[in-house]
C-alpha positions in Angstrom: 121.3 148.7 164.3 122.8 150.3 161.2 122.3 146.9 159.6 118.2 146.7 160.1 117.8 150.3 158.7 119.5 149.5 155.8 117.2 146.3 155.4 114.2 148.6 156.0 115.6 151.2 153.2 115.7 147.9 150.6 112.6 146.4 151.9 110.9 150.1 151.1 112.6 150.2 147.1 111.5 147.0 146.5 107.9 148.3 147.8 108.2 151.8 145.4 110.1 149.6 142.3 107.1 146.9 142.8 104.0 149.9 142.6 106.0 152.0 139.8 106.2 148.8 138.0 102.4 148.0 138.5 101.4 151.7 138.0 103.4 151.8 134.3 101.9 148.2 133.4 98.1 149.6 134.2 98.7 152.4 132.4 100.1 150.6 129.2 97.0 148.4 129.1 94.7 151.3 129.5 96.3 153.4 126.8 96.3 149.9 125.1 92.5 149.9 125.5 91.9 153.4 124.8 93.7 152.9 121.4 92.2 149.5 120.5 88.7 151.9 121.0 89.7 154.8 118.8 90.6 152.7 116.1 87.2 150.5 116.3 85.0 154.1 116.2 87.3 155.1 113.2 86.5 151.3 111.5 83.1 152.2 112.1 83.1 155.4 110.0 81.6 154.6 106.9 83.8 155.6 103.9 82.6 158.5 102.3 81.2 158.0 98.7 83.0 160.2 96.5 81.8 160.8 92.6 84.8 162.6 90.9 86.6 162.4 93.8 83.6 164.7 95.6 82.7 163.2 98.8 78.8 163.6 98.1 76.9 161.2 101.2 75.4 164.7 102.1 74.2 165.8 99.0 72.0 165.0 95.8 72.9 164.8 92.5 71.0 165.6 89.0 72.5 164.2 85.9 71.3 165.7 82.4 72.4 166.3 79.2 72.8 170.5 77.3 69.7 171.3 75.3 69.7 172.7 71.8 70.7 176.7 72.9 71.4 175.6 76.6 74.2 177.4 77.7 76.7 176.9 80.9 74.2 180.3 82.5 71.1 178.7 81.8 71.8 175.2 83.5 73.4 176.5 86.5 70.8 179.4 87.1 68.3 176.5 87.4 70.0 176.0 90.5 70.2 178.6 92.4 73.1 180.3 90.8 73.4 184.1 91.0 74.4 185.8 87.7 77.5 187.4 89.5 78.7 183.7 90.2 78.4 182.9 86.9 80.1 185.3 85.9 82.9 184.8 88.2 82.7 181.2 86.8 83.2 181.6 83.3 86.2 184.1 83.5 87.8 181.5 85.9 87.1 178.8 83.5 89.4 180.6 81.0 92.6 178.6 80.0 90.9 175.4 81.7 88.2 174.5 79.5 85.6 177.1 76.8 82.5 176.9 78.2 80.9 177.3 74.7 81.7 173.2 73.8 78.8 172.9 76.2 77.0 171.1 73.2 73.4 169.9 72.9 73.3 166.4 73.7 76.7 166.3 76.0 76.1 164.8 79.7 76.6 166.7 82.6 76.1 166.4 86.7 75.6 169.0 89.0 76.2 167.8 92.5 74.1 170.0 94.7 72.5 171.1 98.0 69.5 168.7 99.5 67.1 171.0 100.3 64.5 173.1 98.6 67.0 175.8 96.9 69.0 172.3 95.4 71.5 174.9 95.1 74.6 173.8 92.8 78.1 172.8 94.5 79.9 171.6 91.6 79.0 170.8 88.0 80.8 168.0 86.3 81.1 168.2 82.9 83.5 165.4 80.4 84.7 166.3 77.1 85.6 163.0 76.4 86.4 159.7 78.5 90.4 160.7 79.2 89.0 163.8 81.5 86.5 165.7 82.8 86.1 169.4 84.2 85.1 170.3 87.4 83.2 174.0 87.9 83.3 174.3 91.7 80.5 176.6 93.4 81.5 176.3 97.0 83.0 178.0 99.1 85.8 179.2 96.6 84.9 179.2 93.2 87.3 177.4 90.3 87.2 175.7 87.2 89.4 172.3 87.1 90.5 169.9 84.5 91.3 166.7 85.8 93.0 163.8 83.4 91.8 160.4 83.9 95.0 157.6 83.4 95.4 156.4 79.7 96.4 152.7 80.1 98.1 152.0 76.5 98.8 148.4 76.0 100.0 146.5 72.7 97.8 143.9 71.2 96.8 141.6 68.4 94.1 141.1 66.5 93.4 137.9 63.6 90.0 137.4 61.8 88.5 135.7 59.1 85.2 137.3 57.5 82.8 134.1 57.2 79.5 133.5 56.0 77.2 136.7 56.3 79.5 138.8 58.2 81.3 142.0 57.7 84.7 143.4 58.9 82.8 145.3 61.8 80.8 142.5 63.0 83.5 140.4 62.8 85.7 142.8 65.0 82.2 143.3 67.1 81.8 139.0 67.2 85.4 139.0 68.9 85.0 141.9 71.3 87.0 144.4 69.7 86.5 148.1 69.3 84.8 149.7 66.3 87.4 152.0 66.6 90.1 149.6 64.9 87.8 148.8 62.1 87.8 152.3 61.5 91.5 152.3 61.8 91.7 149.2 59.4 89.4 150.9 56.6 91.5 154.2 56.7 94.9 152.2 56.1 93.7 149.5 53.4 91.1 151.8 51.8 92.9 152.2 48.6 93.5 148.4 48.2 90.6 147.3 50.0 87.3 147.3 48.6 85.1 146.8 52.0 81.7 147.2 50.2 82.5 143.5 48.3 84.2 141.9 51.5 83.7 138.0 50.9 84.1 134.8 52.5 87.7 134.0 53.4 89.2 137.4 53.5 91.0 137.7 56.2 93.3 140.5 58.5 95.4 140.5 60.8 96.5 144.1 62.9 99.3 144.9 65.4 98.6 147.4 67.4 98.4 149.8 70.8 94.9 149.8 72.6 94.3 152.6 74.9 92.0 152.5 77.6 90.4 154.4 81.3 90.3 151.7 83.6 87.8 148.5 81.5 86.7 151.3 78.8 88.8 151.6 75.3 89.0 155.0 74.6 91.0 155.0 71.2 93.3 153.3 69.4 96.8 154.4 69.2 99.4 153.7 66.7 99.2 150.5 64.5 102.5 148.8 64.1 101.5 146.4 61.0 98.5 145.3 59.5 97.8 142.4 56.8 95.0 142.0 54.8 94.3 139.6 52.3 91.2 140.1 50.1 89.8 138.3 46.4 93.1 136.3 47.1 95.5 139.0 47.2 97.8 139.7 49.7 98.5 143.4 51.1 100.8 144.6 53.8 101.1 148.0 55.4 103.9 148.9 57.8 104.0 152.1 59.6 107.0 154.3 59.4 108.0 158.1 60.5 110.2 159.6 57.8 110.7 163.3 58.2 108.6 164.1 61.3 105.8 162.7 59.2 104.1 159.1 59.7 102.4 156.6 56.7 102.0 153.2 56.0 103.8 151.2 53.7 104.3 148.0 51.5 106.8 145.2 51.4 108.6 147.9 48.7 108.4 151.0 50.6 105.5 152.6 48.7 102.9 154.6 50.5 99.7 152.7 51.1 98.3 156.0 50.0 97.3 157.4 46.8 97.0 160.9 45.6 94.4 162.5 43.3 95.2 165.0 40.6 94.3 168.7 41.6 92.0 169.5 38.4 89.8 166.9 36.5 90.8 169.1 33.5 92.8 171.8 31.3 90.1 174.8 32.1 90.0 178.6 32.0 88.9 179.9 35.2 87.0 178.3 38.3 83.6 180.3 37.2 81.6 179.3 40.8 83.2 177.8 43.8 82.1 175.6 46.7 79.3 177.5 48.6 76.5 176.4 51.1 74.7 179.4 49.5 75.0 180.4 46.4 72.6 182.4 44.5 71.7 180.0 40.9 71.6 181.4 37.5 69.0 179.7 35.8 66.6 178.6 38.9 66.9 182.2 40.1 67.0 181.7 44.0 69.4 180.7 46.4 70.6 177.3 46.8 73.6 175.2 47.7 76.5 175.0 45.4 78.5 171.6 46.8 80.9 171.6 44.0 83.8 173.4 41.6 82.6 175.0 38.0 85.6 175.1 36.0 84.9 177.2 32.7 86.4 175.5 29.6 86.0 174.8 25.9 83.4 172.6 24.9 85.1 169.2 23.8 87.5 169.9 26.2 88.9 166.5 27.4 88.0 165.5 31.7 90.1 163.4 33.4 89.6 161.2 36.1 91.1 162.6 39.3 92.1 159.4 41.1 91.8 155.5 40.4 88.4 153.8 40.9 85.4 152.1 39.7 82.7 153.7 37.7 79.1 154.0 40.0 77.7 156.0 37.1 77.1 157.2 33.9 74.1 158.4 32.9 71.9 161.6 31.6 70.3 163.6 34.0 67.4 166.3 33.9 69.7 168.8 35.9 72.6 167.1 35.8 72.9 166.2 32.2 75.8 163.8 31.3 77.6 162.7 34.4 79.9 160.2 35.7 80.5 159.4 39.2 83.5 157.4 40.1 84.2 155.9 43.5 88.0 155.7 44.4 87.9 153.9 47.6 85.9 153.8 50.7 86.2 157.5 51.2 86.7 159.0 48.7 83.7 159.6 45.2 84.0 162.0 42.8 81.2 163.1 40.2 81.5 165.1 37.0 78.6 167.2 35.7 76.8 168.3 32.5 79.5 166.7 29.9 79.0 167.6 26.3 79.4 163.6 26.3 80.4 160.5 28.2 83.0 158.7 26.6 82.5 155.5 25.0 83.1 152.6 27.1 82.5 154.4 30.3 80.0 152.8 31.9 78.5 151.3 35.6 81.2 149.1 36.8 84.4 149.8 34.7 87.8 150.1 36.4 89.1 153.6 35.3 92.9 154.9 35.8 94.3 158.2 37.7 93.9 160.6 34.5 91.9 158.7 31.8 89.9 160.6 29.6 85.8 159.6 31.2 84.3 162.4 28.9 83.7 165.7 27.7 83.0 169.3 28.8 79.7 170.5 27.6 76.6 172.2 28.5 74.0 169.4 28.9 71.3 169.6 32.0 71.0 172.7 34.0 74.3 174.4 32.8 74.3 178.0 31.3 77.2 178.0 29.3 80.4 175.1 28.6 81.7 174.3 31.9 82.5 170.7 34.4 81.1 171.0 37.1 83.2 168.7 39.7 82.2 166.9 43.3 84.1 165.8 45.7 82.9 163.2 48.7 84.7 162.3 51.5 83.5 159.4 54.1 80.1 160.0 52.4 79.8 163.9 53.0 80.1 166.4 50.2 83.4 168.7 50.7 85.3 171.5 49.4 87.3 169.7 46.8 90.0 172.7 46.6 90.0 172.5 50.1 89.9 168.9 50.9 93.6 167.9 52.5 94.3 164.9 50.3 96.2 161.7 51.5 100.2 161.7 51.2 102.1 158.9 48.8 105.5 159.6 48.9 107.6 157.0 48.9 110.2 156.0 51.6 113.5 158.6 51.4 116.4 156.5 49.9 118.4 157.4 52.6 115.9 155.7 54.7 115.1 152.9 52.9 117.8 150.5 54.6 116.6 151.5 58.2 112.8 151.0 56.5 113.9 147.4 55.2 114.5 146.4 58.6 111.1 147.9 60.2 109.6 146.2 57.9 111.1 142.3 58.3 110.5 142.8 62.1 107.1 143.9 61.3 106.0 141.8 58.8 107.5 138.6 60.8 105.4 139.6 63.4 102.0 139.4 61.1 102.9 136.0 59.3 103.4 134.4 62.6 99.8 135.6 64.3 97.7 132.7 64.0 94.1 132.0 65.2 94.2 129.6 68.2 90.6 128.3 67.7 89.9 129.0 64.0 86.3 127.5 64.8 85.1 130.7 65.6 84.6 134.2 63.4 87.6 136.1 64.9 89.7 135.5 68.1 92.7 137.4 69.8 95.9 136.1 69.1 98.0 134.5 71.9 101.5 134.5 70.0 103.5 136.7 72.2 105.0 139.9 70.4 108.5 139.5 70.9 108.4 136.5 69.0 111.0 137.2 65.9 
């Protein structure tokens, strides 16, 4: 008997294990369901579309650019901005960004509200491509400055200038920045004369490309640049010495040339640089864009830099005057001369310091004076003020550790060759490790 009622007690496990079994089994496929289901609603959630990171599939946005006297108050009271927010705004914007760079002509977006008050959420406002600054109107109000990744990258450029073309097109022709020709004329222009580029000139530039996602954004530091122009060959090689960078030659001379402080021995400055200056002989005010340096009649001028003669020539107010141009920045003039000297004229090639004429009185000039001009990248400056180009050479104690920059370097430029030389300008492939 005891024997059948321990068969029953199995017979009954078996039955429980069997329905526990079942039970946990339904229950795994229905939570399996229930999980396959959730994540099929979530797939088909949209993602949101996000401008600055701002999710903004519920709102509108107005793009624009600051008017001449538009200010961060008058854009943002145009939607629905209360003064005290404003307010709020601009002393939280302190240490983040000054809201007075809000130039005319700068783009803007202001992310707001869809409905009739198109009231203002966020404005979005970039400085330049690395970053942009976020002015937040909801809910809390902040100011943000968020920095986009700079990608830097090291590259190679080679071109030939051909038939009709110009250092910037050629760059342009290849897909390159305008930002490295700039670079390219800064370095060579004291060797380099890029008004008479001709046929078969040609460059070649090592150096770091810096860009937000597909967009260049600047050019960083170039390692080594070759340019050979009318035949002659000219190397620059870029080298820190004393916390302080340059670009030199095969010699360890400074690509860069100085000018001489004063054009001549003089007595006093008698009138200075002034965008308003009040003129002796035309009675009225007018601008000054230049030195007066009172001196002797006969007094010898000098030529402040290297350079070509553009000029020399009488003028009603000017009287005798020479103008000089040094370089592709740099032109300086000298007024009212007593008289040019002989064999100054259009075209001559005049050293740092050679006698060009002397001081007089000629044109609109009330007593014996020079006065001098200064132009830099085709603007009149302050020639007292000007911050003029370095060209010291390489330290001694340097010059070994130089020497070897510059082998690396300049083995690097001879072996960058044009892979289809068919075509104006191409990228190099050479690979920059190649010694």
């Amino acid at each position: 008997m005891w024997k059948k009622g321990i068969f029953i007690i199995l017979i009954g496990a078996a039955i429980a294990a069997a329905y526990f079994f079942t039970q946990k089994s339904r229950l795994a496929s229905e939570r399996e369901l229930a999980i396959q289901d959730s994540l099929a609603a979530l797939a088909a959630i949209p993602e949101p579309t996000l401008l600055y990171g701002i999710p903004i599939d519920s709102f509108d946005v107005y793009e624009g650019k600051v008017k001449w006297g538009q200010s961060l108050s008058n854009i943002l009271s145009e939607f629905d901005v209360s003064n005290e927010d404003i307010y709020e705004l601009a002393n939280k914007a302190k240490g983040v960004f000054d809201v007075r760079l809000l130039k005319a002509g700068y783009p803007f977006t202001i992310i707001h509200e869809r409905d009739s008050s198109k009231k203002a959420r966020q404005m979005i406002f970039e400085p330049d491509p690395t970053q942009f600054v976020v002015f937040n109107l909801a809910d809390t109000i902040f100011a943000e400055n968020v920095k986009r990744e700079v990608i830097t990258e090291e590259k190679t450029f080679v071109a030939t200038i051909e038939e009709g073309s110009s250092v910037s097109q050629t760059i342009a022709d290849a897909g390159g920045s305008i930002l490295l020709e700039n670079r390219i004329v800064e370095i060579f222009a004291w060797q380099v004369s890029f008004v008479h580029i001709q046929v078969g000139d040609e460059f070649k530039v090592i150096y770091e490309e810096q860009r937000v996602g597909d967009k260049v954004v600047g050019i960083g530091e170039i390692t080594g640049a070759y340019f050979k122009h009318w035949g002659k060959e000219y190397y620059a090689v870029h080298y820190e010495q004393g916390g302080d960078s340059d670009y030199f030659d095969e010699d360890g001379n400074s690509l860069r040339k100085t000018f001489l402080k004063d054009p001549l021995s003089y007595k006093r400055i008698s009138s200075s640089y002034s965008p308003r200056r009040f003129h002796p002989v035309q009675k009225r005010y007018k601008a000054h864009l230049g030195t007066d340096y009172a001196a002797n009649p006969g007094t010898p001028i000098w030529s402040v830099g290297e350079g070509v003669v553009l000029e020399a020539t009488y003028g009603k107010y000017n009287g005798n005057y020479v103008k000089i141009r040094h370089n592709s920045n740099y032109t300086t003039q000298y007024l009212h001369m007593q008289s040019i000297k002989r064999g100054i004229r259009p075209g001559t090639t005049v050293e740092q310091g050679q006698v060009i004429g002397y001081v007089g009185s000629t044109g609109l000039a009330t007593g014996p004076h020079l006065c001098f001009r200064f132009w830099k990248n085709g603007r009149q400056v302050d020639s007292q003020r000007v911050e003029l180009p370095p060209s010291e050479p390489i330290d001694p104690s340097k010059l070994n550790d130089y020497l070897h920059t510059k082998n690396v370097v300049m083995n690097k430029l001879m072996h960058l060759e044009s892979k289809q030389p068919e075509k104006k300008a191409v990228l190099a492939q050479i690979p920059l490790n190649q010694h």
